[in-house]
N, C-alpha and C positions, 0 to 999 in steps of 0.2 A: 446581506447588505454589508457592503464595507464600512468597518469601524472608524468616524472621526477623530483623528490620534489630537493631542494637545502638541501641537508644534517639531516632537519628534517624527512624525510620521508625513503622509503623502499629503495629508489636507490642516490650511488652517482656517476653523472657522471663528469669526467673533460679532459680538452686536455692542455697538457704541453708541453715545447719545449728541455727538456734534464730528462733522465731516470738517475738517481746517489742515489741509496737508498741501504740502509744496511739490511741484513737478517730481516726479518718483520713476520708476520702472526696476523691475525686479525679475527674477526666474521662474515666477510659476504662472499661472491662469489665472486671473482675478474677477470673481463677480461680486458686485455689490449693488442693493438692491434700497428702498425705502421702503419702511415698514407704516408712516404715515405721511411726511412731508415730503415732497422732489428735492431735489437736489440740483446742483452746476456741478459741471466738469470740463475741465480743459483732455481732450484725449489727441495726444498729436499734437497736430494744428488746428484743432477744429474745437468750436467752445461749446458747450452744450447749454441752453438754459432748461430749468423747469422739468430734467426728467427722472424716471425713478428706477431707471437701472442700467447695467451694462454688465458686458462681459471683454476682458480684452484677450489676447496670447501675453504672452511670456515678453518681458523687452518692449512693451510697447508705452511709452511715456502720456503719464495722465497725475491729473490733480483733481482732487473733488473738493467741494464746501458747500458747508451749509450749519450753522450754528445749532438749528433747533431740528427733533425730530431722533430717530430711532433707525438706525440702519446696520443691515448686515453683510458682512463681509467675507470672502470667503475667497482663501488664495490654495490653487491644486495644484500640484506638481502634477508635468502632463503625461506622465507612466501611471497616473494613479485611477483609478476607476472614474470620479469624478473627472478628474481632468482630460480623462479621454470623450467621455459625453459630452463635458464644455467644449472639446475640440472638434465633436463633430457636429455641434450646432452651429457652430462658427464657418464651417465647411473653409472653404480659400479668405476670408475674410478676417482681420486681425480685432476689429471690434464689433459689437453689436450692442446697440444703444436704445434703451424703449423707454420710450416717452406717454404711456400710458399704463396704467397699473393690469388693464384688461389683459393690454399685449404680453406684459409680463407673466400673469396667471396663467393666460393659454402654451405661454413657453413654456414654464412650469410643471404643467399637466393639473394645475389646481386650477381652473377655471369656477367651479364648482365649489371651490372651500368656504366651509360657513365661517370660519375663523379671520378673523378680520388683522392677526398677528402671524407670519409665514415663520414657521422655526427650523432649525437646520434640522431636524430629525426628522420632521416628516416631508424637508426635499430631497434627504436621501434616501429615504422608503421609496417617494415616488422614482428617483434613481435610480432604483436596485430595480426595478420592472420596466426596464430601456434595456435595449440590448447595444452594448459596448462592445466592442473588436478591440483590439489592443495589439495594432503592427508593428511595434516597435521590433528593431532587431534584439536579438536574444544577450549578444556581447553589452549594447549599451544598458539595455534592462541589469544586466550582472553586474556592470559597473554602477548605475545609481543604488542597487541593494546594496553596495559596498559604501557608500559614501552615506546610506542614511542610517548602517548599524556600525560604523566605524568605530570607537571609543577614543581612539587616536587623532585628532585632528591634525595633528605635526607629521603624521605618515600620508595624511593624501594629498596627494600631486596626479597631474595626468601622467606621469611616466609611471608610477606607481600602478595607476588604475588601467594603464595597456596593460602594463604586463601582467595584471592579473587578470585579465581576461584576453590576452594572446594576441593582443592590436598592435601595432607599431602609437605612436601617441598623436602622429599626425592622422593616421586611418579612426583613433576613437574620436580625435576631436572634431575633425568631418562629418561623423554620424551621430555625431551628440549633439553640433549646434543642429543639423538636419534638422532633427528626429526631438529634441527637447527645445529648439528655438532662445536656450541662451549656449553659450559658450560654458564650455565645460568648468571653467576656470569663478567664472560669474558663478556656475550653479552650486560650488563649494563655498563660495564667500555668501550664496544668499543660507546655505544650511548654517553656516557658524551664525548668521544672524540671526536666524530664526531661534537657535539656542541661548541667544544671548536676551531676546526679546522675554523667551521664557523666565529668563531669571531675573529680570527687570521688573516682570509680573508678580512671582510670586517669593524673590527673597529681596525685602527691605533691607534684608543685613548686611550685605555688599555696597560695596562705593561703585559707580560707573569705571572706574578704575580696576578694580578689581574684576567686575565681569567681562570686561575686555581683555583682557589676559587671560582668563583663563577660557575663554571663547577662541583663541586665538589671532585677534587683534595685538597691532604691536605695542596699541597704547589710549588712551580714552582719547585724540584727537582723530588717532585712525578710524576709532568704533566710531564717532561722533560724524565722520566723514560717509562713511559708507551707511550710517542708522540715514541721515540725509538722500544718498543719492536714490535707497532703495525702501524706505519708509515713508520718506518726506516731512519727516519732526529727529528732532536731535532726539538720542538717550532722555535727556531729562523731563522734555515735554511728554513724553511718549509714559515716563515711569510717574509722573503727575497728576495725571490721566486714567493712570491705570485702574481706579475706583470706579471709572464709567466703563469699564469694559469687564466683559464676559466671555471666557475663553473656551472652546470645546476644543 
């Protein structure tokens, strides 16, 4: 079974206790689910009332709310094990929406669960007994290994990331949007934030200032701008908050 990494790796999963986020869209796969009350969501153009999960790709613009209630969230990059099963249930379709707890169980493969709470550990056990294919080409797989163990955030560029795996930058960035569904350029701005998110979590000790620098942001308006276009809460809501959330 592949391991749920906290935020450095392929999958982020978390469980919160209120859904209040502004129009968003990011780089990875997101599904989010309810664990007792439905939820609204705007996905697209289209407004959902009263359901209790979804799944989108990558890039696809969505807001959720819901004040009360228990919900889990879970964003895959789509090289990652998870995120290739989320992409093959999706098949050609960018979202899939259930409006019933059933429909979602029998997606699941938990139709059957006595447990009346779904935890990311035992939807990646049922995971790991699906059989995943993983077509990506071999070049851009090398490329996102390099951008998720980088240590250097100031070295990746896509010209950078051709030529270490032998592309011209226009030939990587054709098969990265393909094949990953954001822009290669999007898909490094959402890993600095996914690092910046971590440290919003778990060091009080930093100003938003400070981890935007060293995130590589050029300044707390810029993190503040991009925590919006691709979270849909500023830094500060989001680190406020952070006592209602639970990070795997």
């Amino acid at each position: 079974m592949e391991k749920t990494e906290t935020f450095g790796g392929s999958t982020i999963s978390f469980v919160t206790h209120s859904l209040d986020v502004e129009i968003h869209r990011h780089a990875s796969l997101q599904w989010v689910y309810a664990q007792d009350q439905p939820f609204n969501s705007r996905i697209d153009s289209t407004f959902y009332q009263n359901i209790v999960g979804f799944v989108i790709r990558p890039q696809v613009a969505h807001r959720c709310t819901s004040v009360v209630g228990a919900f889990t969230i879970i964003n895959a990059e789509p090289h990652s094990r998870v995120g290739q099963y989320l992409l093959q249930s999706l098949a050609e379709r960018p979202v899939r929406v259930f409006r019933e707890r059933r429909h979602l169980l029998e997606w699941m493969g938990l139709l059957d669960s006595k447990s009346s709470v779904i935890g990311v550990e035992l939807l990646l056990a049922q995971m790991a007994q699906r059989t995943v294919i993983n077509i990506m080409d071999e070049r851009v797989l090398a490329a996102l290994q390099i951008v998720q163990t980088s240590p250097d955030w100031s070295m990746l560029s896509t010209a950078t990331l051709a030529d270490s795996v032998a592309l011209s930058s226009s030939r990587l960035s054709a098969l990265f949007k393909e094949q990953v569904g954001s822009s290669l350029s999007q898909f490094l701005l959402w890993n600095r934030l996914k690092a910046a998110l971590r440290l919003l979590l778990e060091d009080d000790t930093k100003t938003i200032t400070e981890i935007a620098l060293e995130t590589g942001f050029y300044d707390a308006s810029n993190f503040n701008k991009y925590m919006q276009q691709m979270i849909g809460v500023p830094p500060r809501v989001f680190r406020k908050n952070s006592k209602l959330i639970q990070v795997w």
